[in-house]
C-alpha positions, 0 to 999 in steps of 0.5 A, spaced: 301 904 578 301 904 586 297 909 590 303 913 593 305 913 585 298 916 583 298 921 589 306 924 588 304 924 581 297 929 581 302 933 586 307 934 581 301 935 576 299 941 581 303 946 578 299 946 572 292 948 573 289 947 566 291 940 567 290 938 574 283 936 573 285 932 567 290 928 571 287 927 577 281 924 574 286 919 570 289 917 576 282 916 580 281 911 573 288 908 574 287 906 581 280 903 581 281 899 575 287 897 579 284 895 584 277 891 581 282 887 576 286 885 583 280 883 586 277 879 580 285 876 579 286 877 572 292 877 569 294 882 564 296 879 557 303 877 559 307 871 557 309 872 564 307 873 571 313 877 575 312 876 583 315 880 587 320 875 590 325 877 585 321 875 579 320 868 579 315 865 575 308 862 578 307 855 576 300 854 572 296 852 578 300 858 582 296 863 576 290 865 578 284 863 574 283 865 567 277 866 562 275 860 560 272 859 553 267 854 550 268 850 544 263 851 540 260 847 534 261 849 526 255 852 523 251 848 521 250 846 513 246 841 509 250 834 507 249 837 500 252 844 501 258 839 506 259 835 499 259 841 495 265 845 500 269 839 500 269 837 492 270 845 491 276 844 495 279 838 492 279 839 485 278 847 485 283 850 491 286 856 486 277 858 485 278 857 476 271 861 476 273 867 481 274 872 475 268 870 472 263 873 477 259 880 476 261 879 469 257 880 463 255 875 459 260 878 453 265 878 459 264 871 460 265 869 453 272 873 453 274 870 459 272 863 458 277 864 450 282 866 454 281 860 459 281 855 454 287 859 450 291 863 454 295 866 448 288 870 447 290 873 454 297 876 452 296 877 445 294 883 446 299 886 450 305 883 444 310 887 442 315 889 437 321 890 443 317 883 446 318 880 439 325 881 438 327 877 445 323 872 443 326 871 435 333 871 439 331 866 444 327 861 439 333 861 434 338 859 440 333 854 442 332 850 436 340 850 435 339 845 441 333 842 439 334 839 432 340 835 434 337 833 440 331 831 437 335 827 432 338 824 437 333 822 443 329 819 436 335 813 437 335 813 443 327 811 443 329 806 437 325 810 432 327 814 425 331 820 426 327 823 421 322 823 428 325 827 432 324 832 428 318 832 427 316 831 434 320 839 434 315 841 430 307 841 430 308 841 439 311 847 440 305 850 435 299 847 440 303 849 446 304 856 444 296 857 444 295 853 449 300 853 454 301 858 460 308 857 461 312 863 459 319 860 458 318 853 457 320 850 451 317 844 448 320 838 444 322 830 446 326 829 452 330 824 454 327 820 460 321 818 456 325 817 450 328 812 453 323 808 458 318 808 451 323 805 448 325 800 453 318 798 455 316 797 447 323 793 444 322 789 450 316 787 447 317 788 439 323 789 435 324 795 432 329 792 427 325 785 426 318 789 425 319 797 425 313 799 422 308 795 428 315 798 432 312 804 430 304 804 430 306 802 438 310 808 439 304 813 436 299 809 439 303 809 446 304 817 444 296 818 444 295 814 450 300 818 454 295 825 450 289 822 452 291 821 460 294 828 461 288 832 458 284 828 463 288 828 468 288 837 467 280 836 464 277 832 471 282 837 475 285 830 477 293 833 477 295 830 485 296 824 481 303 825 479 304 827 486 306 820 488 313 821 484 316 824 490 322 828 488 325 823 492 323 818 486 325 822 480 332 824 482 334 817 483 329 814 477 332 819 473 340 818 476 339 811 474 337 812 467 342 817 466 347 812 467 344 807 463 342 812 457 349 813 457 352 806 457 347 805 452 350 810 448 357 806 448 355 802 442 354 809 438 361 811 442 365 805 441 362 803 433 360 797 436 356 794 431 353 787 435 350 791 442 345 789 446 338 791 446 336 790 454 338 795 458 340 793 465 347 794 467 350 788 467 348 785 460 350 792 457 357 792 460 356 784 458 356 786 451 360 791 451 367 787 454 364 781 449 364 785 443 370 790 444 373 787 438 369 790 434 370 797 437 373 803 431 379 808 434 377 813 429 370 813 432 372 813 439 376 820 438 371 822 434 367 821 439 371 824 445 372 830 442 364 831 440 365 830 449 370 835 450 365 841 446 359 839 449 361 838 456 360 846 457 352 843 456 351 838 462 351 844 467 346 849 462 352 854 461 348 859 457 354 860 453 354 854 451 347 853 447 350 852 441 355 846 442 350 841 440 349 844 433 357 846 432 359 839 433 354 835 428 356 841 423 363 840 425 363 833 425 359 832 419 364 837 415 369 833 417 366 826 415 364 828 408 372 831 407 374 824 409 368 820 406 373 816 402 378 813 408 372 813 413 368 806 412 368 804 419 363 810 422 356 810 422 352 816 419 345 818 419 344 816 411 338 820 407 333 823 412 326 824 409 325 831 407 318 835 407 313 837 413 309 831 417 306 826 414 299 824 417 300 818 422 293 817 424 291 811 420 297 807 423 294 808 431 294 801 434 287 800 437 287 794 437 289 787 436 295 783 442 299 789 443 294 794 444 296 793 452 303 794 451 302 801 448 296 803 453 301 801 459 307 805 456 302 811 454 301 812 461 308 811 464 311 816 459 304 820 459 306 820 468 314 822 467 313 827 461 308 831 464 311 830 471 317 833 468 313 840 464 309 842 469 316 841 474 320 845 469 314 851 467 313 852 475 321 852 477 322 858 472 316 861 473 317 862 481 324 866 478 319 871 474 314 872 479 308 869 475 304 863 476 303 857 472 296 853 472 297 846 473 291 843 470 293 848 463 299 844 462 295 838 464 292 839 458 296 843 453 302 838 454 296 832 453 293 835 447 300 837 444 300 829 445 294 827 442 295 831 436 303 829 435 300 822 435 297 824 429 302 828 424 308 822 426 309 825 433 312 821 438 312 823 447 314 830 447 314 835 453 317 840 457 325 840 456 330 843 462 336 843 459 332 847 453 327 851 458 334 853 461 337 855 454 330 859 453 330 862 459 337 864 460 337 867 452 331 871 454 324 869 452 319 872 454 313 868 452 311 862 449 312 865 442 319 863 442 317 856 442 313 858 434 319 861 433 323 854 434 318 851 431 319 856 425 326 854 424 325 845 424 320 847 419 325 851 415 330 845 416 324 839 415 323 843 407 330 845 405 336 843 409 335 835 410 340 832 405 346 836 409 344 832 415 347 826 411 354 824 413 353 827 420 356 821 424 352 816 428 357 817 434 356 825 435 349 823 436 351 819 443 355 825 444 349 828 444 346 825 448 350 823 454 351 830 454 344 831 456 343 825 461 348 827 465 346 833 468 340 829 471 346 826 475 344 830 482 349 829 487 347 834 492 340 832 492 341 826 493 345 827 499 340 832 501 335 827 502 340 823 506 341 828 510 333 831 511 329 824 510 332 817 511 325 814 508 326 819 502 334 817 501 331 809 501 325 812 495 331 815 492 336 808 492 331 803 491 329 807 484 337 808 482 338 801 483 332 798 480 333 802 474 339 799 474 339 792 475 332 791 473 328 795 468 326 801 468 319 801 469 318 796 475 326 800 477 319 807 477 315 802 481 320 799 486 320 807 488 313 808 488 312 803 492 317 805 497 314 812 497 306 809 498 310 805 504 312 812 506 304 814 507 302 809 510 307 808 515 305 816 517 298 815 516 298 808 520 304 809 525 302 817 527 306 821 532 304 822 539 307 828 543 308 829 550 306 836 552 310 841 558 308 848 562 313 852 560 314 856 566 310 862 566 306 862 561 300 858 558 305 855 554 304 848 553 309 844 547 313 837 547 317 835 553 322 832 548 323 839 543 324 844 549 327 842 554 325 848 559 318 845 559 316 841 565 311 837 566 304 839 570 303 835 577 297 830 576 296 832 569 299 828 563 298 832 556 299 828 550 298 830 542 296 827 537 298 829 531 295 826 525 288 825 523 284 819 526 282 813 522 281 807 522 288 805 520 291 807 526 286 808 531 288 802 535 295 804 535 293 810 538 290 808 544 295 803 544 299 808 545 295 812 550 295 807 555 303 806 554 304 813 556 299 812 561 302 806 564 310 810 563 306 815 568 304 812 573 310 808 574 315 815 573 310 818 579 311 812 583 318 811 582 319 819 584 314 819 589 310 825 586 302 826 586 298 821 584 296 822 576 289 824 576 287 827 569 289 825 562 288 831 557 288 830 549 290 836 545 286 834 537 288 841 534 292 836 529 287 832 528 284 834 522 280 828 521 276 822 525 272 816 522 267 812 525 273 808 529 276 813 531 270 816 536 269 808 538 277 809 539 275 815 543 270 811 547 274 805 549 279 810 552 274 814 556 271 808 559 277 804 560 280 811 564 272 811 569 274 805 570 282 807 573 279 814 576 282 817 571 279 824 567 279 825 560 280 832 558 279 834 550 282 840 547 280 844 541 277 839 537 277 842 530 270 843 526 268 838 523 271 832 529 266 836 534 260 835 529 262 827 527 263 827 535 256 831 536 253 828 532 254 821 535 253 823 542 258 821 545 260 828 547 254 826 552 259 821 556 263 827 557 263 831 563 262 839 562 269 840 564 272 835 559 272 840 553 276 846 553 279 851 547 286 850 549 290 846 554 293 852 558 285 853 560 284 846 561 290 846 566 288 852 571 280 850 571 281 842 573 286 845 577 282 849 581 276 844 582 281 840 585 282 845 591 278 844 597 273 850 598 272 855 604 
């Protein structure tokens, strides 16, 4: 506000004597502080400074000076209390104990329960109207997951009779100790089939199914073992080097294979390949087309048609599997006498699950085998439950524990190794059933278990003339979901590196094996790291006009850059894996500068700033980095300015003096103070 706006506004106030002391005291404040703020030049909290030449934007040395703020050291703490902050930070970042605090001792006993059982933290809260959601959603699920659990038994070469064991004494562990609402548990496809891969690779489940057997409980212990320690030590980052990138090739890959595999069943071929590449398996299926039956190939197509609704998780079609095994068996027994040439399941063993510790393989040759299986499977599985509990937990709103499902999926394991239960854990295609059925808590899963015990006891002989090819009817049906299309081309679109993860895991998987096919694309993926961590990105920074703005030169194109400044960012952490690149890099960016400068005649280059707001990080080689470019630019006449290092990269370079080489006016809190400071240094004093 101006003088005369001051004056005419007090005249206008005149004709209100109450107030005219009032305003004219607020006038005589606005015109003071006007004038001692013009005096001292500073500029209000604007983006923009309008002078009176028809608005144009000041250029930062055109700004008057602003304030200038010290960087300042972090409190001081001891290596103990350093060690202590960044243990608690990499395996306790949710805080586990916060609800403990303040608590009594009897407080802490309940609390510590619930902990350990979360069934005991909403048990008490459990109702009749709760009950009847989870009764509907429990019977609806085991509807799928009884054939499903017969049919992914044969695909990992074991007993049917398995599967369904495997659908029983799980599902009662994880609902004690799970925190997922809606996952439902039971055998799954991937691990099904890579543990069937990685073990008859080695041994033979026709030639010798009892050791076959061992292994598949041992390799299902081994896999428990590793999880609960994974959740118990806080570890569960480890599973976050299958990227999405590598699960959605690895699994399109061994859906294809799953479903070439199920070409025997399909067909009634009876001599069928056991390797599990592409080429053998179409191989075996062109050399032994002879052997093919038409009544169980339109079996077969027909048991597709009604379970194709299935592949995309119609919550209207949770019935299909259990429809076409009775329809299918139905009609097999009526026509028993003219069907010679279908495969039927035969007698399945009835009765609740024999012990099976005494057949764990502890030692002796194949102990490796089962160890190396154990944790692929133990990987796969666990990556696959915690994904699938998070996805639907995130639609209801709730969260679920990482490191519980690390354990309750490890334990149920454990366990299930022992009462003749081979790798289960969180199904999507069933969660999706459970969750679409409307379960509200785990108590769906005891329901499913309920309803396996009831058939395990009283309903094994009608499963007799079930047909060997509505099993592979089943589980192609299955696999194709894992089929996604669209993230594939998502990933084409958003990562090219990702894309190559995806593509080397479809591929490998395919003509290779399913095991290095997995490690192919961790390989990738770790590449992908490193090349990050190794190769990191370096920003060349701009004004943008009338503001103290600074971003990348290339993103906004109405940033410029600063006479006599380059500005540069460094974007990752500082480590001795890409400390010599990066000052490969400055001095590559120093010499473009100066040649640009001396192509277009400008001011010459007198002072390089580094903006470290992104390092989060620096070692030993990275101060020395630091050093080597500080006198490498002394030598050239050259100023190297640090902004806004982070608290512990100004301790580390503390600590290490090397701050003392630097000048008082070679660290600044941002680079919009740094520019108008050096700038005006730079202007010849009165």
């Amino acid at each position: 506000m101006m003088g005369k706006d001051i004056i005419a506004l007090i005249q206008a106030k005149n004709q209100a004597p109450i107030f005219h002391l009032a305003y004219k005291f607020q006038a005589m404040l606005t015109l003071f502080s006007t004038k001692i703020f013009a005096e001292m030049g500073v500029n209000s909290n604007r983006s923009e400074d309008l002078s009176n030449n028809g608005g144009t934007a000041t250029t930062p040395t055109e700004k008057a000076s602003m304030e200038i703020h010290s960087v300042c050291l972090p409190p001081k703490k001891s290596t103990f209390q350093k060690l202590k902050h960044r243990l608690s930070d990499i395996f306790f970042p949710d805080d586990p104990l916060y609800r403990f605090k303040d608590q009594t001792w009897c407080k802490k006993l309940v609390l510590g329960l619930q902990c350990l059982f979360p069934i005991l933290q909403w048990g008490s809260h459990y109702h009749l109207k709760l009950f009847r959601s989870d009764i509907i959603s429990g019977l609806t699920i085991a509807s799928l997951a009884i054939p499903q659990g017969i049919s992914y038994a044969k695909l990992a070469n074991l007993p049917p009779i398995v599967g369904l064991y495997s659908s029983f004494v799980p599902p009662l562990i994880y609902s004690v100790l799970g925190s997922s609402k809606h996952l439902a548990v039971g055998p799954v496809s991937i691990a099904s089939l890579v543990m069937g891969t990685m073990l008859s690779e080695t041994v033979s489940p026709a030639a010798d199914p009892i050791l076959y057997l061992k292994l598949a409980f041992t390799a299902t212990f081994f896999s428990g073992l590793f999880q609960a320690s994974l959740g118990l030590l806080r570890l569960g980052f480890v599973i976050d080097f299958l990227s999405k990138a590598t699960l959605v090739g690895f699994m399109a890959g061994a859906a294809v294979i799953v479903s070439l595999q199920q070409l025997k069943g399909l067909l009634g071929i009876v001599h069928f390949t056991a390797k599990m590449q592409l080429i053998p398996v179409l191989t075996s299926v062109f050399h032994h087309r002879k052997e093919a039956s038409a009544l169980t190939l339109v079996l077969g197509n027909y048991c597709n048609r009604i379970q194709l609704p299935v592949a995309s998780v119609d919550s209207k079609a949770y019935s299909a599997p259990l429809t076409s095994v009775i329809l299918s068996t139905l009609l097999i027994f009526c026509i028993k006498s003219k069907a010679h040439g279908i495969s039927i399941i035969g007698h399945l063993q009835q009765g609740l699950n024999p012990p099976s510790a005494n057949m764990l393989y502890f030692n002796g040759q194949y102990l490796a085998l089962a160890i190396k299986t154990g944790l692929v499977t133990g990987i796969l599985s666990l990556t696959e439950g915690v994904a699938v509990g998070r996805t639907f937990a995130s639609l209801k709103n709730y969260q679920v524990d990482g490191n519980k499902e690390m354990m309750a999926i490890g334990v149920m394991n454990m366990a299930g190794s022992c009462s003749s239960c081979y790798v289960t854990t969180g199904s999507f295609s069933r969660s999706a059933v459970n969750f679409n059925a409307g379960a509200q808590t785990a108590v769906s899963n005891i329901v499913l278990a309920m309803a396996v015990l009831v058939t395990l006891l009283f309903l094994m002989p009608l499963f007799y003339y079930t047909p060997n090819v509505i099993l592979a009817a089943i589980i192609i049906t299955a696999v194709i979901g894992l089929i996604d299309y669209e993230a594939a081309y998502k990933l084409w679109k958003t990562d090219k590196l990702d894309f190559l993860a995806c593509t080397c895991s479809f591929f490998g998987v395919l003509f290779i094996s399913v095991p290095l096919g997995l490690a192919i694309a961790v390989g990738v993926s770790v590449f992908k790291i490193l090349l990050h961590v190794t190769r990191p990105n370096t920003v060349l920074l701009g004004n943008i006009p009338g503001t103290h703005i600074y971003q990348s030169l290339n993103r906004y194109k109405e940033a410029s850059r600063v006479p006599s400044f380059l500005i540069l960012a460094i974007e990752s952490p500082i480590y001795f894996a890409n400390s010599t690149y990066l000052q490969e890099r400055m001095l590559r960016w120093i010499r473009e500068e100066e040649e640009s400068i001396k192509a277009n005649h400008e001011s010459s280059l007198k002072c390089v700033i580094i903006d470290m707001t992104a390092v989060t990080a620096i070692d030993t080689s990275g101060m020395d980095m630091v050093c080597e470019v500080k006198k490498m630019l002394d030598k050239r006449s050259l100023q190297l300015v640090l902004v806004n290092p982070v608290g512990s990269v100004m301790e580390k370079m503390h600590q290490s003096n090397i701050l003392d080489s630097f000048g008082t006016n070679s660290l600044y809190l941002t680079v919009g103070e740094a520019v108008d400071d050096i700038s005006a240094s730079w202007k010849p004093q009165p």
